[in-house]
N, C-alpha and C positions, 0 to 999 in steps of 0.2 A: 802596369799598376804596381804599387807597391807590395811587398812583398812579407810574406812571414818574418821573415828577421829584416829590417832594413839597415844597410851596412850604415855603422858610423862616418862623419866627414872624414874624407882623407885630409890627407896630410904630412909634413914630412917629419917621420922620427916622433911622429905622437899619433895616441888613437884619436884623436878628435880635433877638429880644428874650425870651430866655429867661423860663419862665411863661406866654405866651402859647400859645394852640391853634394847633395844624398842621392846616389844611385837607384830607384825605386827599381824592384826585382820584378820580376811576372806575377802575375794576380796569383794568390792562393788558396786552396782549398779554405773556405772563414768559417768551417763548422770548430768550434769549440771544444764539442764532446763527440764521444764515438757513438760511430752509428746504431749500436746496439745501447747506448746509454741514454738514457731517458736525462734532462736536463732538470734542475732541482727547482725552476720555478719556470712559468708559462712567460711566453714575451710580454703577448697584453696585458698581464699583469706587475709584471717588471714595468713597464710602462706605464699603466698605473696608477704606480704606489712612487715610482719616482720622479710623478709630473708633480707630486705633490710638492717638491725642493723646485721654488721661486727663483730663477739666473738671471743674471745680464745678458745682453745679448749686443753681439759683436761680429765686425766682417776682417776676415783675414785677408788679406791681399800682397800678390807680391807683383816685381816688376816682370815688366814682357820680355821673351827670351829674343836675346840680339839673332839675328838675321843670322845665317851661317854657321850658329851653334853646331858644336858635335856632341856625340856621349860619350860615357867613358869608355865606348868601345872604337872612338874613334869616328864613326859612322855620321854620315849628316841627320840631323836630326827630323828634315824635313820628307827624309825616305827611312824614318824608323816605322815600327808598328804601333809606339805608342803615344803617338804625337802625330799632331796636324802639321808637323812643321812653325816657321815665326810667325805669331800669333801675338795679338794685346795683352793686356795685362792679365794676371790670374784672381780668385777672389772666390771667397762662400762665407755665408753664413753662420758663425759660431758659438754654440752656448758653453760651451765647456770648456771656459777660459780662465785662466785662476792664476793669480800670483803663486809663486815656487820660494822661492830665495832673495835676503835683502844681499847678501854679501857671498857670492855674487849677484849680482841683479839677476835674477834669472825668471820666465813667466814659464807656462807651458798651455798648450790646447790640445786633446782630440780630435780625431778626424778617423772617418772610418777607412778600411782598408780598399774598398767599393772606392771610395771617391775620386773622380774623372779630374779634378782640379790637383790634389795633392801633389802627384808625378811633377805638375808642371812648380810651384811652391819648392818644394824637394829639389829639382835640378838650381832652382835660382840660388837654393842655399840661405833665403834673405825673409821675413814675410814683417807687416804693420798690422796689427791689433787694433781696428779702428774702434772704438767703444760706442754704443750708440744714444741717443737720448732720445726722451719721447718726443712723438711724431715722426719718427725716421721706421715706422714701421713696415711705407712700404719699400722701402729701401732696403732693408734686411727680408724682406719677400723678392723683390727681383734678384738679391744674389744666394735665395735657396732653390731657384730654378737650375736646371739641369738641359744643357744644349744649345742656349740663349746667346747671346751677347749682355753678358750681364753691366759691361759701363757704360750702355749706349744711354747716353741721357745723363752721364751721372757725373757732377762734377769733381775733378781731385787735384793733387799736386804733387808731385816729388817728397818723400819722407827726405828728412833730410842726411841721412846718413845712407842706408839702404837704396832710396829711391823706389820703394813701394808707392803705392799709389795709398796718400793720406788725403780721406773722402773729407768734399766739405761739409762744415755745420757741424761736424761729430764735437762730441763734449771732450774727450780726452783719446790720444793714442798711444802707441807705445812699437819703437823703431827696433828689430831686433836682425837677428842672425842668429840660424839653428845651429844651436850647440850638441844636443844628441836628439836621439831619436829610439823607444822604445815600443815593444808589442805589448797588447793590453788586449787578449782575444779579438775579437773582430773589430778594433780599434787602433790607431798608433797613437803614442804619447810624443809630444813632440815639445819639448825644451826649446827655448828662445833664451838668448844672451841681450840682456836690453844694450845698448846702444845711443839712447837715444826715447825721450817722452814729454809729452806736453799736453797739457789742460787748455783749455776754451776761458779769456777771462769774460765773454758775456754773457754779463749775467741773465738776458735772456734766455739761454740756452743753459747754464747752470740753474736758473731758476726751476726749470719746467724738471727737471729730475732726470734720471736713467731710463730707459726704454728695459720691462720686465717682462720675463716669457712666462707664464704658469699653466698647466694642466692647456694645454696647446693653443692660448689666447694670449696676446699682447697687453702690456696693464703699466701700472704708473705705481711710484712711490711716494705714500702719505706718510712723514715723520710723527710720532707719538708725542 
């Protein structure tokens, strides 16, 4: 799993190098505060008070690791501890998806330190920001499951730069390459380098609005 500090891309003669795989380290202890320190507000109520803030909601997806892959310890990846070996594509569920930077382009998402999909995201180095529009909500429920085969059933294509998998019917995505990668407590902040983005012109599917997550239900947008 990904690790407390996750190392920036390698690269030659620079800290970062977008495109490149992130090394995810061993899962870490995700307590926050010390064990003796009392935390300055309750979960469920963090919880809340911040379902109150109305998101987008969006699938992150990257491409499936080539056959034969190793890591960066050299080892086949299909006899590591933290991978299944070559496997489909990767992909979850994401609210916490937010433009960064017009110049450079740059987007960024959350993703917790727990998360079974990230590792594999991380090694490709690559992920697509599918955006989703109403009626696609059970689509963004089959890829919050955990253990699944989450594209069985699901149609995509080729991003065109990346080669993430760009789901059909979505309203808009956006094609990138991880540029850095930062800790955010039991979270990682994770910078995307666009690359590459494209909107939906049907207007059927423009029409109907964005797909809205709020206080833990699905909902639609009415212009004023």
């Amino acid at each position: 799993m990904a690790a407390t500090a996750v190392r920036y891309l390698r690269s030659v003669g620079a800290s970062t190098t977008a495109g490149q795989p992130v090394d995810p380290l061993p899962r870490p202890d995700l307590r926050a505060v010390g064990a003796d320190e009392r935390s300055p507000v309750e979960a469920s109520e963090f919880r809340r008070v911040l379902g109150a803030f109305a998101s987008g909601v969006t699938v992150v997806t990257a491409p499936a690791e080539p056959e034969g892959a190793t890591g960066a310890d050299g080892t086949d990846r299909a006899d590591s501890s933290h991978t299944r070996g070559p496997c489909g594509p990767a992909g979850f569920a994401c609210q916490s998806f937010s433009s960064l930077s017009l110049d450079p382009p740059l987007v960024a998402f959350m993703v917790a330190r727990t998360s079974t999909t990230w590792p594999r995201i991380a090694r490709a180095g690559v992920f697509c920001v599918n955006i989703l529009g109403v009626g696609q909500g059970d689509l963004c429920r089959g890829f919050a499951v955990s253990g699944a085969d989450k594209f069985a059933g699901v149609r995509y294509e080729p991003s065109p730069v990346t080669g993430s998998p760009l789901l059909a019917g979505v309203p808009a995505w956006i094609d990138c390459t991880i540029h850095t990668v930062h800790t955010g407590g039991d979270h990682l902040i994770v910078v995307g380098r666009v690359e590459a983005l494209g909107a939906t012109e049907d207007e059927e599917v423009t029409g109907a609005g964005p797909l809205l997550f709020h206080r833990g239900a699905f909902g639609s947008f009415d212009s004023l």
